[in-house]
C-alpha positions in Angstrom: -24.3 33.8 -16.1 -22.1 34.2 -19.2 -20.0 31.3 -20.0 -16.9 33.3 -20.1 -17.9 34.9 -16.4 -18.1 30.9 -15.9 -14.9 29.8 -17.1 -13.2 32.4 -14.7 -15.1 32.0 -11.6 -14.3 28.4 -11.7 -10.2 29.0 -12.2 -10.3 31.4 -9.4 -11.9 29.3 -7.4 -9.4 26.2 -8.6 -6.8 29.2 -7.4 -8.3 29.6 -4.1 -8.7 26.0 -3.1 -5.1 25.4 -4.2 -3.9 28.2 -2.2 -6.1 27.2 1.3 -5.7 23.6 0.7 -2.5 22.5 -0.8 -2.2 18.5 -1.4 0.8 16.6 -2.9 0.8 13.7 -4.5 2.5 12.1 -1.6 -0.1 13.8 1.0 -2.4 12.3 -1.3 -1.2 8.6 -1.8 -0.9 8.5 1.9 -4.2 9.1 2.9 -5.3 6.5 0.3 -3.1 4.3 1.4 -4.4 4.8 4.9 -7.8 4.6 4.2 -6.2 0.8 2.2 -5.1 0.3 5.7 -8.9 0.7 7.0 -10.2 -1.3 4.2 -7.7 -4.4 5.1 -8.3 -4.4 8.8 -12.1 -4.0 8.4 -12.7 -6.0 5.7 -12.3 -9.2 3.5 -11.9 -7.5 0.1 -9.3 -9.1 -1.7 -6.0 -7.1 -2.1 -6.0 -6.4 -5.5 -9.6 -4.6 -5.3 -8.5 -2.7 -2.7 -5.4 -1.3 -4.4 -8.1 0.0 -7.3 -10.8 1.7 -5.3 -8.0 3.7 -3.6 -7.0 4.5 -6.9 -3.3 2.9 -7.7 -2.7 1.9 -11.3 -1.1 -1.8 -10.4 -1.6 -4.1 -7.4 2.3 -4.1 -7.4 2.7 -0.6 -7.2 0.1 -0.6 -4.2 1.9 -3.0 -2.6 5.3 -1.3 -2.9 4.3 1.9 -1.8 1.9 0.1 1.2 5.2 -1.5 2.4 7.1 1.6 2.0 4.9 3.4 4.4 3.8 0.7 6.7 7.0 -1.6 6.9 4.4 -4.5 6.1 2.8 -5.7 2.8 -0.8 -5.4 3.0 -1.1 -9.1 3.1 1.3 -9.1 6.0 -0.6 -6.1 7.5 -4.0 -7.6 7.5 -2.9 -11.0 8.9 -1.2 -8.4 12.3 2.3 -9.9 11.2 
C-alpha cells in the first residue's frame, strides 16, 4: 500500500469513528472518573496514583472534578462518608 493511500485511509477512518462514536471531553472525564470510583472502592491505591492512571494532570484537579460529579471527595468517597 502506498504511503499516501495510507495517510488517507487512516483520516477517513479517524472521520468515520468520529462520526459513529462521538466522545467529549466531559463524556470522557466521566467515565475516568468512574472507573477512579472503581479503583477507590476496590482498592488501596493511594489517591494521588489513582488520579494519574485515569489520566488527570494534578491530584487537585482530580479531586475537584471527583467531587463535582460525585458530591464526595475521593477520600470521602472511599471511606462510604
Amino acid at each position: 500500500m502506498k504511503l499516501k493511500a495510507l495517510c488517507q485511509s487512516a483520516f477517513y477512518i479517524h472521520i468515520i469513528l468520529s462520526i459513529k462514536l462521538p466522545v467529549s471531553q466531559q463524556n470522557m472525564r466521566n467515565i475516568r472518573l468512574k472507573h477512579a470510583a472503581q479503583l477507590l472502592s476496590s482498592t488501596d491505591i493511594p489517591v494521588n496514583q489513582i488520579s494519574l492512571q485515569v489520566g488527570c494532570q494534578t491530584p487537585r484537579y482530580f479531586s475537584q472534578c471527583f467531587k463535582a460529579m460525585f458530591g464526595l471527595t475521593p477520600s470521602e468517597y472511599r471511606n462510604g462518608k
